[in-house]
Structures are given as C-alpha cells and as structure tokens.
NURO-914580 format. One line per field, with one value per residue (C-alpha): residue in three letters; residue number from 0; x, y, z. Coordinates in Angstrom, 3 decimals. Layout:
<sites>
res <- c(ALA_...)
n <- c(NUM_...)
xx <- c(X_...)
yy <- c(Y_...)
zz <- c(Z_...)
</sites>
This chain:
<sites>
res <- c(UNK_UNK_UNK_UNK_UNK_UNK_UNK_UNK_UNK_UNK_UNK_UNK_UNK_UNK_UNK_UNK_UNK_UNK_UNK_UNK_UNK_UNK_UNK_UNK_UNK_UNK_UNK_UNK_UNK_UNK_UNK_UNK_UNK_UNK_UNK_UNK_UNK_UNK_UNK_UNK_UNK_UNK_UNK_UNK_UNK_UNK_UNK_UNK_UNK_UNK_UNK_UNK_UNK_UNK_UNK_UNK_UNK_UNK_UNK_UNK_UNK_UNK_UNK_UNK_UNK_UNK_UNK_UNK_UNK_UNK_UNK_UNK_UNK_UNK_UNK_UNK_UNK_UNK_UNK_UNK_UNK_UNK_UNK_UNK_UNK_UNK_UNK_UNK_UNK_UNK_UNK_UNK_UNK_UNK_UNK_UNK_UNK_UNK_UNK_UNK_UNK_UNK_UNK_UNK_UNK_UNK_UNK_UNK_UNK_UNK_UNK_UNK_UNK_UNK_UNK_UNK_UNK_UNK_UNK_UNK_UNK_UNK_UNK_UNK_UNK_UNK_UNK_UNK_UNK_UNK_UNK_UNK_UNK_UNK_UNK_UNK_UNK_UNK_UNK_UNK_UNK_UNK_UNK_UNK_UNK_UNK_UNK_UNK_UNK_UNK_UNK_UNK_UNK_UNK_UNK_UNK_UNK)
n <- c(0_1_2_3_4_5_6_7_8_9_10_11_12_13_14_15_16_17_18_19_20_21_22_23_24_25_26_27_28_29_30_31_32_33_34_35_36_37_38_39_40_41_42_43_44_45_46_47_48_49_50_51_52_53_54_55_56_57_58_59_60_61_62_63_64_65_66_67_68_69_70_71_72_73_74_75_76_77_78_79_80_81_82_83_84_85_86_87_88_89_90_91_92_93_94_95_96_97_98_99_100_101_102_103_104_105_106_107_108_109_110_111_112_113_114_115_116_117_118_119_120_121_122_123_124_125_126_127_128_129_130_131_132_133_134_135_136_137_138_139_140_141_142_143_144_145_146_147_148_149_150_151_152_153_154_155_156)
xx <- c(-3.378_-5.947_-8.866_-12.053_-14.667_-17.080_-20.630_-22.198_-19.746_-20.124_-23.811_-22.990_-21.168_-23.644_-26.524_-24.357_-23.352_-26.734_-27.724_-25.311_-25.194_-28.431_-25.591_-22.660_-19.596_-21.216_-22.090_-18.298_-16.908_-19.812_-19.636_-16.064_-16.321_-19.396_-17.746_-14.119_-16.449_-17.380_-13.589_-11.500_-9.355_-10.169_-8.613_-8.502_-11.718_-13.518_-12.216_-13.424_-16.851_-17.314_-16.107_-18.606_-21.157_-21.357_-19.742_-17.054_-13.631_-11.370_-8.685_-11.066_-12.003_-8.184_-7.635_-9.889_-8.704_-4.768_-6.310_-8.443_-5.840_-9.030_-9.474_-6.748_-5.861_-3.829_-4.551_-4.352_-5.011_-8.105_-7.309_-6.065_-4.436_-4.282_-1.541_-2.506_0.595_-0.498_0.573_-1.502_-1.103_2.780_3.601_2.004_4.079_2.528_6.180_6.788_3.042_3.950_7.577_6.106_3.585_6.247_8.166_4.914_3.899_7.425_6.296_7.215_4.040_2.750_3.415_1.138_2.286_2.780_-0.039_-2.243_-3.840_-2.935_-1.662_-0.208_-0.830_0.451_-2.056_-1.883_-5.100_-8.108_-9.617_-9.767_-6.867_-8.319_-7.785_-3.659_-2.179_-4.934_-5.338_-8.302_-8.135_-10.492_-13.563_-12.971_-11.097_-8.856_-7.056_-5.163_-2.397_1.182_3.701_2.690_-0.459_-0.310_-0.568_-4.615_-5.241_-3.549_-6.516_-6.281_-7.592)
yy <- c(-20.086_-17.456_-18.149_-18.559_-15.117_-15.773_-16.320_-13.242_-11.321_-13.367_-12.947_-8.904_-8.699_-10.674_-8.319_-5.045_-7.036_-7.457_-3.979_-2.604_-5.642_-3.528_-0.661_-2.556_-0.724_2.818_0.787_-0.374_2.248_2.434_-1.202_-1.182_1.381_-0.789_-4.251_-2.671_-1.185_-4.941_-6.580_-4.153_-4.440_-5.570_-9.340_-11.351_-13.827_-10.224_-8.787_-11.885_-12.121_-7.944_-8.515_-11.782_-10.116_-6.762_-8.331_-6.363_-7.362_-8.238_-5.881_-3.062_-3.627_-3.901_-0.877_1.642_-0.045_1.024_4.479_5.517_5.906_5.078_2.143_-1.026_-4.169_-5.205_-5.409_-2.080_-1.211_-0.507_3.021_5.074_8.126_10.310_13.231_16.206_17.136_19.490_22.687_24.387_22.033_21.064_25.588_25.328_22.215_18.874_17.424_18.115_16.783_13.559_13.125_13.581_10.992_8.098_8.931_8.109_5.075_3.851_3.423_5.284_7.083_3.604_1.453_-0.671_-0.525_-4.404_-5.574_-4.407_-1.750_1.339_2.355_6.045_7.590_10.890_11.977_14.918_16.845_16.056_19.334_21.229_23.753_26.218_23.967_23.444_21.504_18.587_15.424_12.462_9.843_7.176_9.636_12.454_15.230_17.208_20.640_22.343_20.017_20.826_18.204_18.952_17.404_14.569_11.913_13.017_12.059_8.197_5.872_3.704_0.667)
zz <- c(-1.100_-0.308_1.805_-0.087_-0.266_2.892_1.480_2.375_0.867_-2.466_-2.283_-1.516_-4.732_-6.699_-6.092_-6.808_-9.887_-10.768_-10.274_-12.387_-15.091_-17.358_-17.457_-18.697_-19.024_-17.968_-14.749_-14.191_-12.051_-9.505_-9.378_-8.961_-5.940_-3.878_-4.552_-3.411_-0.231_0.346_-0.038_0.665_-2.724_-5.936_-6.223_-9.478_-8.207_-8.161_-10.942_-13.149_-11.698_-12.561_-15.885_-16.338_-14.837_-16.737_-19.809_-20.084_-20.939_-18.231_-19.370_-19.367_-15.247_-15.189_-17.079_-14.864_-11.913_-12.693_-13.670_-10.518_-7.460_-5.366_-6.775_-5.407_-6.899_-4.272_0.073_1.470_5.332_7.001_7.378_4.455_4.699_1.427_1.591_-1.093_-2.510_-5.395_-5.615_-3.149_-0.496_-1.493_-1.178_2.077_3.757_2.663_2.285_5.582_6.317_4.827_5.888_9.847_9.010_7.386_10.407_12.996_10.749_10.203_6.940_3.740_1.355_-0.812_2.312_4.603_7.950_8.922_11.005_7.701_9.238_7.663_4.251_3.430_0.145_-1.847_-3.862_-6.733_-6.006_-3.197_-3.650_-1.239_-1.634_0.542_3.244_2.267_3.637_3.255_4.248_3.967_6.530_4.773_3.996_7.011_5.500_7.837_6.956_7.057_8.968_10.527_10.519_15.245_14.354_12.059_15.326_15.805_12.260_13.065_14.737_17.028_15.280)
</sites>
C-alpha cells in the first residue's frame, strides 16, 4: 500500500487547485505541471482531486496526461534526462548520444535506474536544433553532446 500524501504537500496541491479551479479545463495543464512539480508524478489520489477540483472529467486529466511526454503518471527519478532524437539532432549523433548514456546508467531510454534516481528519455523534438545533438537534464539544456561527454551531464545525486 502506498504511503499516505504528507500534509503539506496535500495543502500545496489544494491551493494550486484552487487557483486554477475559476479556469476549469483551460486551467488543467498548468495545474497539471505545478501539482506534478509538488509530487513528482501524477498518481491516481492526485489525479482525482484535479479532476474534483476543476470539475473536469477524470478521463480528460487522464487524457492530457498520456498526451504531454512531460507530464508522468507513473514514479520517475529525480533527475530526468531527455535525449532529442529528431532529425537534426538524430543526423548529428544522438543515437550514439543515447546508446553512451544507457551504457553509463545501465539502464535502457524509458528506464529508471534502480535506486529511483534517474530516468532516461528519447524525446522527438526539444528545440533547439542548432545545438544538435541536444540534451535536457531536468530544466538545464546542454548541446551539442558527444557520446565522450555524456558522464558530465549524469549528477551525482
């Protein structure tokens, strides 16, 4: 059984929830993005008290979740590292980019490394081709990377 929300986490998400609630569904997305800030992931407890909150159905919160890859309905690390691999970045080596990172994680690209602490992602376009190949770890953006220095974009944590 999962442990229970801590209480100022439940009061953290009850006051973006009330913030947004006057927008209803045009508010869902921002609200999604602060509450996942607060948790981590989006779990079902959360999911349900969005949906209540705003009044929107639950299969809508459910819906934009499974459509936003920045967006997670299940645990994902503490660090999150986001491989580009559109065209831009994929002509200019990000295959190799993220085979030298599963290798250094031990982990292959959708994976959390064990101890929970980081996840590795593929994702089809971060935007900044001019820096191909690219990669995001969490919000710092680093680019272009060689498969020589992928281990200086892995924290210590």
């Amino acid at each position: 059984m999962p442990e229970p929300m801590p209480l100022v986490a439940r009061d953290a998400i009850a006051d973006i929830i009330t913030r947004w609630a006057p927008h209803g569904r045009a508010g869902l997305l921002p609200c999604l993005q602060e509450v996942q800030e607060i948790t981590g992931w989006l779990n079902p407890e959360v999911c349900k008290q969005v949906s209540d909150g705003l009044r929107v159905p639950l299969a809508d919160i459910y819906g934009v979740i499974s459509f936003y890859s920045l967006l997670y309905d299940r645990p994902v690390g503490q660090v999150i590292i986001r491989v580009c691999d559109d065209v831009p970045c994929y002509l200019n080596g990000s295959q190799d980019v993220l085979a030298a990172l599963e290798a250094r994680l031990d982990i292959r690209a959708g994976e959390t490394t064990p101890d929970g602490k980081v996840t590795l992602e593929v994702h089809p376009c971060l935007g900044r081709c001019e820096r191909a190949p690219f990669v995001m770890v969490n919000e710092e953006e680093h680019g272009p990377v060689t498969p020589d220095n992928v281990s200086a974009l892995i924290p210590d944590t």
